[in-house]
mmJSON file of the N, C-alpha and C atoms, coordinates in Angstrom:
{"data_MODEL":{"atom_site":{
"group_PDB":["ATOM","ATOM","ATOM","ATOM","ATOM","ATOM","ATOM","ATOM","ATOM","ATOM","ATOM","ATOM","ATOM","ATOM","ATOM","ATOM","ATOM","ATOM","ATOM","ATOM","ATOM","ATOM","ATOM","ATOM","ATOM","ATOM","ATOM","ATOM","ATOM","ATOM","ATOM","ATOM","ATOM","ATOM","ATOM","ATOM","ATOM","ATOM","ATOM","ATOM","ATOM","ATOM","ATOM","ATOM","ATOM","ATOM","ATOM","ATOM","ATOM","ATOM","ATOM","ATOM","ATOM","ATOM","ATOM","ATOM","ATOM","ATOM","ATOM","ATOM","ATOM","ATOM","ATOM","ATOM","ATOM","ATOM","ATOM","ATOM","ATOM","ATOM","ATOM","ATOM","ATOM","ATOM","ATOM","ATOM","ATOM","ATOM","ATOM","ATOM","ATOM","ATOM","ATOM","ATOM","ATOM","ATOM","ATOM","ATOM","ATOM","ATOM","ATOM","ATOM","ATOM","ATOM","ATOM","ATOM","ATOM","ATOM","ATOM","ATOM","ATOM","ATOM","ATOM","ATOM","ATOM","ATOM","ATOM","ATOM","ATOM","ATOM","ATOM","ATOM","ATOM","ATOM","ATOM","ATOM","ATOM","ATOM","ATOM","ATOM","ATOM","ATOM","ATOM","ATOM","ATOM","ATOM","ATOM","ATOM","ATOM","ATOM","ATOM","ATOM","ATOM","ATOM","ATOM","ATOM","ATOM","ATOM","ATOM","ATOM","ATOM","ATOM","ATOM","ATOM","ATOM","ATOM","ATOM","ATOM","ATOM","ATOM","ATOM","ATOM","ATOM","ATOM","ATOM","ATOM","ATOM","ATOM","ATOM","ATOM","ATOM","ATOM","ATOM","ATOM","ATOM","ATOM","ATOM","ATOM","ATOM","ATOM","ATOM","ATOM","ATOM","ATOM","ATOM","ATOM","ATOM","ATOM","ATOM","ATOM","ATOM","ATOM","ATOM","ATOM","ATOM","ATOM","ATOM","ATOM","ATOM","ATOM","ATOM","ATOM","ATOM","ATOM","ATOM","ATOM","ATOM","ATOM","ATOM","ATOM","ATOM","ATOM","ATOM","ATOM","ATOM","ATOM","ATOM"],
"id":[1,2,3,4,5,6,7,8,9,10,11,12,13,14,15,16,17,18,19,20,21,22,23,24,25,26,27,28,29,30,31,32,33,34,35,36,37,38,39,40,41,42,43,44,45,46,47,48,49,50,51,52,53,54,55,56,57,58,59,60,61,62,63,64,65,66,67,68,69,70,71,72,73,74,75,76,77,78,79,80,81,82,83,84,85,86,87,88,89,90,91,92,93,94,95,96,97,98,99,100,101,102,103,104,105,106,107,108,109,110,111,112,113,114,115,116,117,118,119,120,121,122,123,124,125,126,127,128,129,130,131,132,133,134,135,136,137,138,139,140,141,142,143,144,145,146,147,148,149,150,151,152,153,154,155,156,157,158,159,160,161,162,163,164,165,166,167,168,169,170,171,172,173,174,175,176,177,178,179,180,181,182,183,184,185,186,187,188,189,190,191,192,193,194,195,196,197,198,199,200,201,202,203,204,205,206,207],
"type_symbol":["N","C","C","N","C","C","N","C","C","N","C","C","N","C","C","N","C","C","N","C","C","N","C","C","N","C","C","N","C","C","N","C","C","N","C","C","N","C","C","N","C","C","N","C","C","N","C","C","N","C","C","N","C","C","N","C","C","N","C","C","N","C","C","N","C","C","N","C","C","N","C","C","N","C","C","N","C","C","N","C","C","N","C","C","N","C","C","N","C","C","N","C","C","N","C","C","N","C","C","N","C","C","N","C","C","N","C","C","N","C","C","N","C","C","N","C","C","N","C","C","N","C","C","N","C","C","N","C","C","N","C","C","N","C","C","N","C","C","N","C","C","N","C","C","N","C","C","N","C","C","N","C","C","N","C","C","N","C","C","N","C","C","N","C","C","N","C","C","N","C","C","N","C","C","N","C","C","N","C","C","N","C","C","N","C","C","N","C","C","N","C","C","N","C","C","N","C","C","N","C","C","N","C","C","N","C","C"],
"label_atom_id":["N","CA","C","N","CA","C","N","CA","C","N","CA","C","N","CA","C","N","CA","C","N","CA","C","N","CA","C","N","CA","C","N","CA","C","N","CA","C","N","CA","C","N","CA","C","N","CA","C","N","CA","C","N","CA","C","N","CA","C","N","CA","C","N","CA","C","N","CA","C","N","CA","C","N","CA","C","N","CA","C","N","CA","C","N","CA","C","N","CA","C","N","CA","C","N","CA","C","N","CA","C","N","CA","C","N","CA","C","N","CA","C","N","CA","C","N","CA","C","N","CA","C","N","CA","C","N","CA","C","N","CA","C","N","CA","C","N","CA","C","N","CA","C","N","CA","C","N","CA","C","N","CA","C","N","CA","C","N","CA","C","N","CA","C","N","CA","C","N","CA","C","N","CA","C","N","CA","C","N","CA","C","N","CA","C","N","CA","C","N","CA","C","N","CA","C","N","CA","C","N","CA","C","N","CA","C","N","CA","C","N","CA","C","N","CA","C","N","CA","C","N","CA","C","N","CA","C","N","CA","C","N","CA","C","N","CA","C","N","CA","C"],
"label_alt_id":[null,null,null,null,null,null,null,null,null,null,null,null,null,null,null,null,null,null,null,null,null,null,null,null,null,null,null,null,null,null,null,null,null,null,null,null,null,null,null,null,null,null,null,null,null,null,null,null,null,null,null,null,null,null,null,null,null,null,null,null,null,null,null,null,null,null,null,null,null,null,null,null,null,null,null,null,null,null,null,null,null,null,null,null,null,null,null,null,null,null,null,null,null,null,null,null,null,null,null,null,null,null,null,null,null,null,null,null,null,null,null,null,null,null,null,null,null,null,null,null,null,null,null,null,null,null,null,null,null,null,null,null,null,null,null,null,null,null,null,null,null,null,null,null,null,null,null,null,null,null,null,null,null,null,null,null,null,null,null,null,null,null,null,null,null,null,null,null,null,null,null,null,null,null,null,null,null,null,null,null,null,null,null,null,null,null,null,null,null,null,null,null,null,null,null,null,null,null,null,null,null,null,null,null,null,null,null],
"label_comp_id":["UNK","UNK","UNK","UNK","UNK","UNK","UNK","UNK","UNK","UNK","UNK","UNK","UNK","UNK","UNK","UNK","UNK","UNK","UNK","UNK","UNK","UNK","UNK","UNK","UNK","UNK","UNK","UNK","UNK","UNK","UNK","UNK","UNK","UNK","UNK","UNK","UNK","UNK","UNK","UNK","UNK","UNK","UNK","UNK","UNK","UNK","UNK","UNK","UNK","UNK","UNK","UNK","UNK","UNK","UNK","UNK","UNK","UNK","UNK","UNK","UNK","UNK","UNK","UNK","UNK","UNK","UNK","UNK","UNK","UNK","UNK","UNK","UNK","UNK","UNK","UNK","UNK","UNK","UNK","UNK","UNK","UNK","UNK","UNK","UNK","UNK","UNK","UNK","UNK","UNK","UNK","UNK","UNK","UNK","UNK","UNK","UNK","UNK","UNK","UNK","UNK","UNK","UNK","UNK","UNK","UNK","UNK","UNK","UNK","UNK","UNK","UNK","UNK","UNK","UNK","UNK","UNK","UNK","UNK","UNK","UNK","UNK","UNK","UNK","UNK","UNK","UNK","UNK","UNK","UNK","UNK","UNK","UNK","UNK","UNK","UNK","UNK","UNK","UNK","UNK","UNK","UNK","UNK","UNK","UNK","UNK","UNK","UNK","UNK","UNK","UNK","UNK","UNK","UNK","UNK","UNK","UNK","UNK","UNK","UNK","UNK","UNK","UNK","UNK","UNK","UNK","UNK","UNK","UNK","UNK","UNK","UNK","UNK","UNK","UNK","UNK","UNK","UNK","UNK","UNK","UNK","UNK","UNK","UNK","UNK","UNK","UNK","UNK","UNK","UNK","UNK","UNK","UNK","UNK","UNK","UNK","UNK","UNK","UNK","UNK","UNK","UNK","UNK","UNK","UNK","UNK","UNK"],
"label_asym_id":["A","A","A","A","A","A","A","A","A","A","A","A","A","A","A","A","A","A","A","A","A","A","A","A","A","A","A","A","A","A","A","A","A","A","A","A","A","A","A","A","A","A","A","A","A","A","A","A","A","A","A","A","A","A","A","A","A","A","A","A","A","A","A","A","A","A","A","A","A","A","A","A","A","A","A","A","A","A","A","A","A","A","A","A","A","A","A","A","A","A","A","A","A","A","A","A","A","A","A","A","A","A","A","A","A","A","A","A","A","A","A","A","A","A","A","A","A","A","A","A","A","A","A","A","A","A","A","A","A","A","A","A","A","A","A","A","A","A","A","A","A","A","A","A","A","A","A","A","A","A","A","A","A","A","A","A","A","A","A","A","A","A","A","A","A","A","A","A","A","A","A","A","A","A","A","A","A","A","A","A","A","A","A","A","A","A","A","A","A","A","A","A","A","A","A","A","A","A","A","A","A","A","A","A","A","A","A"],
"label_entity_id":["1","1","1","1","1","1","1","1","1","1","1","1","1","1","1","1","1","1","1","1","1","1","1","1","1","1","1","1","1","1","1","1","1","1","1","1","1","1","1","1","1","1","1","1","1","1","1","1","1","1","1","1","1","1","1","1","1","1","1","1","1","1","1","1","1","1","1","1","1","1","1","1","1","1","1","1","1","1","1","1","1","1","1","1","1","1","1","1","1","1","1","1","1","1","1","1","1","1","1","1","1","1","1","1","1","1","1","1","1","1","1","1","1","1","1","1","1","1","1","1","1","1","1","1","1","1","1","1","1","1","1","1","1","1","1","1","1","1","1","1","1","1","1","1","1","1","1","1","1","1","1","1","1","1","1","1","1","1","1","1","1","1","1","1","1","1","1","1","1","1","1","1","1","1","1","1","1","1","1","1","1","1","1","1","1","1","1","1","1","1","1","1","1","1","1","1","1","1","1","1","1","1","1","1","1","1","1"],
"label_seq_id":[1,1,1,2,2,2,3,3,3,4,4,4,5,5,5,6,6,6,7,7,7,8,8,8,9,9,9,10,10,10,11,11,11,12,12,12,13,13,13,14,14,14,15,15,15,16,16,16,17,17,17,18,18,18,19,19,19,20,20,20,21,21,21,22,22,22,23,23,23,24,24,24,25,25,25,26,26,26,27,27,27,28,28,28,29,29,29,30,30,30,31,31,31,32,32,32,33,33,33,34,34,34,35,35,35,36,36,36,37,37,37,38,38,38,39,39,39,40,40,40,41,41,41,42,42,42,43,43,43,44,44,44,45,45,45,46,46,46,47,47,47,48,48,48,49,49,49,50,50,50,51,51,51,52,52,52,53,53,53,54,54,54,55,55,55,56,56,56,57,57,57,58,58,58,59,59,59,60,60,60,61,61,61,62,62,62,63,63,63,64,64,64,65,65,65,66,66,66,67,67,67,68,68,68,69,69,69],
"pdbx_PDB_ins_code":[null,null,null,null,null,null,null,null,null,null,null,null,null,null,null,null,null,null,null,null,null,null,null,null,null,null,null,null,null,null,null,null,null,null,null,null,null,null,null,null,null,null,null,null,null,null,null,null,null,null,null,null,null,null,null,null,null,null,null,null,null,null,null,null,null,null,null,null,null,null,null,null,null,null,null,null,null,null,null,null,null,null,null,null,null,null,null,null,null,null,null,null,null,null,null,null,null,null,null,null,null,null,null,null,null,null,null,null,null,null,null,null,null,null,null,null,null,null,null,null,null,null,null,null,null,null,null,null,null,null,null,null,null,null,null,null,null,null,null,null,null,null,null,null,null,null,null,null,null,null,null,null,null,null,null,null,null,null,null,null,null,null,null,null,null,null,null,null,null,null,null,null,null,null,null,null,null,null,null,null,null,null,null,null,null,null,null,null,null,null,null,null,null,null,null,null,null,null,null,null,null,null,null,null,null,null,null],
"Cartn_x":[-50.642,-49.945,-49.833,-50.157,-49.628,-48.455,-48.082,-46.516,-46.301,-45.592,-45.452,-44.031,-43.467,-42.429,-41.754,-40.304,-40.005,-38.221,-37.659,-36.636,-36.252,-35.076,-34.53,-32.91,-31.977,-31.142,-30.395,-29.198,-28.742,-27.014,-26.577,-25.391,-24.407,-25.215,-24.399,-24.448,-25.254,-25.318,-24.599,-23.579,-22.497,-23.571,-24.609,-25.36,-26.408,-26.348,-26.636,-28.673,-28.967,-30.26,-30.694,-32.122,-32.44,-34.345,-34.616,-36.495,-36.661,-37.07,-37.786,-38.951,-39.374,-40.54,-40.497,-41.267,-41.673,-42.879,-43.054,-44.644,-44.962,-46.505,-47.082,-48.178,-47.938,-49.373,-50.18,-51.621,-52.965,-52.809,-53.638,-53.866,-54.348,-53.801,-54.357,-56.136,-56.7,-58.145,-57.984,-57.265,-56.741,-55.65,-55.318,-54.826,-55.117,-54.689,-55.542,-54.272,-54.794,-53.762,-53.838,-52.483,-52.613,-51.941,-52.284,-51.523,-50.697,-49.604,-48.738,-47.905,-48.217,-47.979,-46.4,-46.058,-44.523,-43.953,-42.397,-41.764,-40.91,-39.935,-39.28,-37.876,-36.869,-35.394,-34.516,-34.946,-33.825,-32.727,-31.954,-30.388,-29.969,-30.775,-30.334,-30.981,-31.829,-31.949,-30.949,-30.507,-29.483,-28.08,-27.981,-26.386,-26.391,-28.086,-27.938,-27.563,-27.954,-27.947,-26.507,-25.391,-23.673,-23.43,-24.193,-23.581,-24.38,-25.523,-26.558,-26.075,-26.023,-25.815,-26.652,-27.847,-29.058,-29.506,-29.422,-29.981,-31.462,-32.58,-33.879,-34.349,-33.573,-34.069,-34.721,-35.866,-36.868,-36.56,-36.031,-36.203,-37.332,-37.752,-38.9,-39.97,-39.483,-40.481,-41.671,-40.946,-41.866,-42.753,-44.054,-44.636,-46.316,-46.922,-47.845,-48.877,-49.929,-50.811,-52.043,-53.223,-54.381,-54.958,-55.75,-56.177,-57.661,-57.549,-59.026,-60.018,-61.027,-62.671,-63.192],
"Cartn_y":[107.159,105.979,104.946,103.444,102.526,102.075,101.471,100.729,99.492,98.746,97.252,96.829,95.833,95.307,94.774,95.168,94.804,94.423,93.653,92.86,94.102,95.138,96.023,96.345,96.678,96.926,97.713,97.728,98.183,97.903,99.007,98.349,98.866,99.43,99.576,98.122,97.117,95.661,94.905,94.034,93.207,91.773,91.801,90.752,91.341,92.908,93.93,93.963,92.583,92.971,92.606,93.54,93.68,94.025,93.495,93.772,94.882,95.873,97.691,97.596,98.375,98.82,99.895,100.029,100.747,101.398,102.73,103.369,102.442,102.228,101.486,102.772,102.833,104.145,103.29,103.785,102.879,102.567,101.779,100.974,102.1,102.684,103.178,102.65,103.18,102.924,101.403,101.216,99.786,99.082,99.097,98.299,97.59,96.451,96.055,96.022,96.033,95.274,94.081,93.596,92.217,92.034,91.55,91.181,89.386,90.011,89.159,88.27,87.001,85.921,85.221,85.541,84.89,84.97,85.266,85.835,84.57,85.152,84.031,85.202,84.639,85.956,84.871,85.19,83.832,84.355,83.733,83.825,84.84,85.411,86.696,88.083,87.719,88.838,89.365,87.764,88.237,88.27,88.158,88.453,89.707,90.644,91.667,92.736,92.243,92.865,93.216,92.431,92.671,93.546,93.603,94.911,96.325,96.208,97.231,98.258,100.044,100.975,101.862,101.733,101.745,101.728,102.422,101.818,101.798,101.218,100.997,100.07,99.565,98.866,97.841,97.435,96.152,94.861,93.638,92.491,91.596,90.748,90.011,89.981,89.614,90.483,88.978,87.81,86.611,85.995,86.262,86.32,85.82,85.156,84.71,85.438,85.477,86.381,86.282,87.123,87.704,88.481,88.614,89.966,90.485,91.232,91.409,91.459,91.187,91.271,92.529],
"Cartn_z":[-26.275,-26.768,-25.66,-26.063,-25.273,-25.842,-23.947,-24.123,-24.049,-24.966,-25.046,-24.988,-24.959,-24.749,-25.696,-26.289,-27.658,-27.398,-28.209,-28.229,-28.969,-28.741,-29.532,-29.425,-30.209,-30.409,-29.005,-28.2,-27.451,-27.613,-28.175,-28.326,-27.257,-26.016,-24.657,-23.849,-24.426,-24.18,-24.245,-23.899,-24.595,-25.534,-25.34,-26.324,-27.202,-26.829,-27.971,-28.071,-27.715,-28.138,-26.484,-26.102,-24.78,-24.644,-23.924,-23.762,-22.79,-23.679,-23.484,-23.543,-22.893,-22.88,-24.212,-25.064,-26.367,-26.273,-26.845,-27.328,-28.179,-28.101,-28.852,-29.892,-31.044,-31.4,-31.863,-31.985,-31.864,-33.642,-33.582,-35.111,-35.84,-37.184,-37.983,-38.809,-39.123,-39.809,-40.992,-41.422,-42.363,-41.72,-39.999,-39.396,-37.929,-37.592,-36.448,-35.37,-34.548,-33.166,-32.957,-32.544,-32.368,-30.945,-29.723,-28.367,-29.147,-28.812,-29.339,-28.122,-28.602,-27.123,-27.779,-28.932,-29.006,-30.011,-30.048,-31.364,-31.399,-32.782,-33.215,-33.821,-32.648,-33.657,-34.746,-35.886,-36.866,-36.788,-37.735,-37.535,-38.11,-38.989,-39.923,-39.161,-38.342,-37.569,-36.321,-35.871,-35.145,-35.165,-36.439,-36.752,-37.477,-37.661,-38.227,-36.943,-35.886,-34.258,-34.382,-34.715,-34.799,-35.724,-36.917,-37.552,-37.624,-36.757,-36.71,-36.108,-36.267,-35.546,-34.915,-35.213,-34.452,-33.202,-32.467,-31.186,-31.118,-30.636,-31.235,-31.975,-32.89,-33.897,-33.336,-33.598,-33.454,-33.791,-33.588,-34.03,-33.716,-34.38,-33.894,-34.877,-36.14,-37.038,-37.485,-37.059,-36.777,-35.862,-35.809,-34.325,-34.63,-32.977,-33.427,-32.48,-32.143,-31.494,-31.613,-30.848,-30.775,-31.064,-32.033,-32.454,-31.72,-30.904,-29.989,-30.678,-30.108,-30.404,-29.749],
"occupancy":[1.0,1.0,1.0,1.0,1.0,1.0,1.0,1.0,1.0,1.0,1.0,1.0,1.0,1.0,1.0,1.0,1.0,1.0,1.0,1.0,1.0,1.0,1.0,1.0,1.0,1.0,1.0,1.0,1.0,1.0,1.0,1.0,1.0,1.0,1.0,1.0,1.0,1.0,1.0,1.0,1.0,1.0,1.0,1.0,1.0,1.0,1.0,1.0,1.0,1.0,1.0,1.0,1.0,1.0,1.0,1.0,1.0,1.0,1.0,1.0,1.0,1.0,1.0,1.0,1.0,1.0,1.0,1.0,1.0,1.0,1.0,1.0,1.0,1.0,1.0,1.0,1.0,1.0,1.0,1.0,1.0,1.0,1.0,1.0,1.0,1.0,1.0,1.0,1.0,1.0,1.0,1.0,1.0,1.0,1.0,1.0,1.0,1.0,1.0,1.0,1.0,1.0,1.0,1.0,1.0,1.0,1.0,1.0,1.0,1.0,1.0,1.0,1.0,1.0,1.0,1.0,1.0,1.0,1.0,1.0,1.0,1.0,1.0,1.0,1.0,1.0,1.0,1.0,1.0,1.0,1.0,1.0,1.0,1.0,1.0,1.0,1.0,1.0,1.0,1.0,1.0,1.0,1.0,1.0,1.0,1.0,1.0,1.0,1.0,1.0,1.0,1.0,1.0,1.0,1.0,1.0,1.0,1.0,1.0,1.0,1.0,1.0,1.0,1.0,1.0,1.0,1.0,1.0,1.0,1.0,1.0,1.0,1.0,1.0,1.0,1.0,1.0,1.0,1.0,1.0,1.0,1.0,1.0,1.0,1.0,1.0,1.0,1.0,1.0,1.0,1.0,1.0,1.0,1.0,1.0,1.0,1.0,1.0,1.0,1.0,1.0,1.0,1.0,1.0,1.0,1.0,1.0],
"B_iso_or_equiv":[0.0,0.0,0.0,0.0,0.0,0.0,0.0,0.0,0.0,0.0,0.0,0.0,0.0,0.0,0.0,0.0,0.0,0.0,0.0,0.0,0.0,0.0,0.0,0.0,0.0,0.0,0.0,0.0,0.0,0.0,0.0,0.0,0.0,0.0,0.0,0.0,0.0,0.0,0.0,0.0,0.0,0.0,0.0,0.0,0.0,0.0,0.0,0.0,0.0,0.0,0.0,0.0,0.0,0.0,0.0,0.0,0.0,0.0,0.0,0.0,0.0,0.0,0.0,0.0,0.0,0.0,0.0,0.0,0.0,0.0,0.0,0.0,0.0,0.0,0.0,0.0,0.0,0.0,0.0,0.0,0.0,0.0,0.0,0.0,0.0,0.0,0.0,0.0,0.0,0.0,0.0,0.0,0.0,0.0,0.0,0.0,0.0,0.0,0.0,0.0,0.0,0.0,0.0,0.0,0.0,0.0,0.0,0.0,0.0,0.0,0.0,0.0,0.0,0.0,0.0,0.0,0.0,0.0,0.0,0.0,0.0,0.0,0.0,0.0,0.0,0.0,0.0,0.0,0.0,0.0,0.0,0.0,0.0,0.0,0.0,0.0,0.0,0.0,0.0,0.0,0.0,0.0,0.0,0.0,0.0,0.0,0.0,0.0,0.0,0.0,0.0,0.0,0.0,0.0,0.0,0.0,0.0,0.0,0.0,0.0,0.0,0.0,0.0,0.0,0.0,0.0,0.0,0.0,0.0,0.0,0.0,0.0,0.0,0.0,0.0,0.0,0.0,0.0,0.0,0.0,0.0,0.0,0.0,0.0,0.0,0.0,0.0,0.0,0.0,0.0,0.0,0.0,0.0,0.0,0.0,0.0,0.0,0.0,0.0,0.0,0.0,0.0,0.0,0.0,0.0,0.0,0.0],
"pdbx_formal_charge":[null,null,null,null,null,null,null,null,null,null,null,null,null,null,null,null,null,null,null,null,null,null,null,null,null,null,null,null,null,null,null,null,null,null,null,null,null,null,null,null,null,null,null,null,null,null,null,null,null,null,null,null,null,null,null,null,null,null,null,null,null,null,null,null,null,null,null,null,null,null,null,null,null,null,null,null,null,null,null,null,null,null,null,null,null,null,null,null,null,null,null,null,null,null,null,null,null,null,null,null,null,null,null,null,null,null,null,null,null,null,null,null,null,null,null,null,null,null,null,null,null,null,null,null,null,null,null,null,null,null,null,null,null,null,null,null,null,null,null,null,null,null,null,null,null,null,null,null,null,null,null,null,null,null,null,null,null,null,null,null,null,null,null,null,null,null,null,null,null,null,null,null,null,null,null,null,null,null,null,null,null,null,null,null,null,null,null,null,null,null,null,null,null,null,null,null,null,null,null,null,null,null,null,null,null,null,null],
"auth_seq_id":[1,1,1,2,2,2,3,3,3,4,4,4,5,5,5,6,6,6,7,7,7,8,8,8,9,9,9,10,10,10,11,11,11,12,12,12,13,13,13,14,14,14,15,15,15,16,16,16,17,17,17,18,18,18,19,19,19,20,20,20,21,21,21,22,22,22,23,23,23,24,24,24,25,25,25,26,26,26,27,27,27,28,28,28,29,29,29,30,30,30,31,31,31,32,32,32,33,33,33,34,34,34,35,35,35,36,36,36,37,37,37,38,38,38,39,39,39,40,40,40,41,41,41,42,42,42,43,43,43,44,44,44,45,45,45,46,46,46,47,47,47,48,48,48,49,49,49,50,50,50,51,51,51,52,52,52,53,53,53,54,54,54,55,55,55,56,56,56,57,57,57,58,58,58,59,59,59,60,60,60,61,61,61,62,62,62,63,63,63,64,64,64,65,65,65,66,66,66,67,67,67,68,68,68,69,69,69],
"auth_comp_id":["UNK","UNK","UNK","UNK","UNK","UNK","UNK","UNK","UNK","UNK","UNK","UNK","UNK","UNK","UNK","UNK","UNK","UNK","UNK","UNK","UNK","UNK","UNK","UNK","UNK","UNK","UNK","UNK","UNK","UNK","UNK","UNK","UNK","UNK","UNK","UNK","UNK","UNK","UNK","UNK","UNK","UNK","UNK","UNK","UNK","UNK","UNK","UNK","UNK","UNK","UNK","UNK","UNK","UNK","UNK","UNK","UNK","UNK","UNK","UNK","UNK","UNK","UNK","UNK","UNK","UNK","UNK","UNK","UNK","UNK","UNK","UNK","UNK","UNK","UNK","UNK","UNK","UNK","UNK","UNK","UNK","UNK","UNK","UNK","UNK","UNK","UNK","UNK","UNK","UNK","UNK","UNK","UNK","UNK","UNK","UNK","UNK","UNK","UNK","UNK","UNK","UNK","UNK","UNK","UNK","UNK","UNK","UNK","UNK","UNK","UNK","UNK","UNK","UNK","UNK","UNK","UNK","UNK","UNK","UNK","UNK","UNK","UNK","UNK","UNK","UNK","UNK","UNK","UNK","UNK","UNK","UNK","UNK","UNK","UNK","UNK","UNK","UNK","UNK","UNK","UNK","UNK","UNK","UNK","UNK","UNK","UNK","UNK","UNK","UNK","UNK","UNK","UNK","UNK","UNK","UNK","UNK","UNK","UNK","UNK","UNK","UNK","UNK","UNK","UNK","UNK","UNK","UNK","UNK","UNK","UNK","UNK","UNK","UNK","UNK","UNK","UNK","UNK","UNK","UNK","UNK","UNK","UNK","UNK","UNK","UNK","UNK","UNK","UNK","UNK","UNK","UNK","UNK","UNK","UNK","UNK","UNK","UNK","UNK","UNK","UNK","UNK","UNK","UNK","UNK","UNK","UNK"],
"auth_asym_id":["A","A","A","A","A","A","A","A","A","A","A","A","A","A","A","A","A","A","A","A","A","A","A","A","A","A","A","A","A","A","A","A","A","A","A","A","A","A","A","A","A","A","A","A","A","A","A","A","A","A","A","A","A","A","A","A","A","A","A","A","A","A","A","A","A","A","A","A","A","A","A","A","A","A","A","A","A","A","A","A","A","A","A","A","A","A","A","A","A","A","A","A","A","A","A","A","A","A","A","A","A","A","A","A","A","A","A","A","A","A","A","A","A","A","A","A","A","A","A","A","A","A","A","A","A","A","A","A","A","A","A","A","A","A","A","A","A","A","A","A","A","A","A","A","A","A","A","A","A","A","A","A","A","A","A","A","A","A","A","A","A","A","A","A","A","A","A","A","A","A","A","A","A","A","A","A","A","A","A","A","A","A","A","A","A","A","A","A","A","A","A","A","A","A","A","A","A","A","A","A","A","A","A","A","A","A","A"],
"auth_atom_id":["N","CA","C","N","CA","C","N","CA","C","N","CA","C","N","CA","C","N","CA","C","N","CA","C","N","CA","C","N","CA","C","N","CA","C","N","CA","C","N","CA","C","N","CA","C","N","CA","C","N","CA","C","N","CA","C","N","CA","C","N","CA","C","N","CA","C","N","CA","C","N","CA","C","N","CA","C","N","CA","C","N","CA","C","N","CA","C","N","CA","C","N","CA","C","N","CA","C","N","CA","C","N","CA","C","N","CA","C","N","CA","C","N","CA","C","N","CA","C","N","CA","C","N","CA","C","N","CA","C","N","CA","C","N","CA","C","N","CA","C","N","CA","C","N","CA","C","N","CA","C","N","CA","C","N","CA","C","N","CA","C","N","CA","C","N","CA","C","N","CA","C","N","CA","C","N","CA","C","N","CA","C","N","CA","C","N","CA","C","N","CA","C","N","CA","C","N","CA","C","N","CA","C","N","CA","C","N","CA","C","N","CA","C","N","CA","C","N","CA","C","N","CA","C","N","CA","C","N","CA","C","N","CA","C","N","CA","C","N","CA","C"],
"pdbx_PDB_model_num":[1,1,1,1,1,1,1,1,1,1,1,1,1,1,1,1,1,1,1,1,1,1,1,1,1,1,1,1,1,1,1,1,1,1,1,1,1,1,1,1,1,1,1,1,1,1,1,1,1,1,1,1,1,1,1,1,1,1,1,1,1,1,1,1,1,1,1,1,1,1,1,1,1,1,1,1,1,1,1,1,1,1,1,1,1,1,1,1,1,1,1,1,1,1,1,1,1,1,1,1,1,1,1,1,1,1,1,1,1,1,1,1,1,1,1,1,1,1,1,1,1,1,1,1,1,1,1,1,1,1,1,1,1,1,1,1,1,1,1,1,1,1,1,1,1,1,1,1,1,1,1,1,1,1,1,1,1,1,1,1,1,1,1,1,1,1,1,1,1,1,1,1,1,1,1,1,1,1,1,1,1,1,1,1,1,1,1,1,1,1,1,1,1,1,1,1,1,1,1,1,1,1,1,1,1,1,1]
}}}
């Protein structure tokens, strides 16, 4: 597995969301990889960060990127 860097849930954080390093698992056979150069957290993602109990959870689910050749 590769590791990538992801905006995720930490609620030992006092601003709760924090950039980890994450396993990345390889693209399944009907999926691609994409190197992703920039996200977008809206407002409903991060006011879901305040009531989330999760630690892990991913935000960032708006994003724009590269898909290799």
């Amino acid at each position: 597995m590769t590791e990538t860097t992801a905006v995720v849930v930490d609620p030992s954080s006092c601003q709760r969301l924090v950039l980890r390093p994450v396993a990345l698992a390889p693209a399944d056979r009907v999926e691609v990889t994409v190197r992703v150069t920039a996200i977008s957290l809206d407002r409903g993602e991060v006011n879901r960060t305040k009531r989330q109990t999760e630690a892990g959870w991913r935000a960032g689910r708006d994003f724009v990127g590269i898909v290799p050749t």
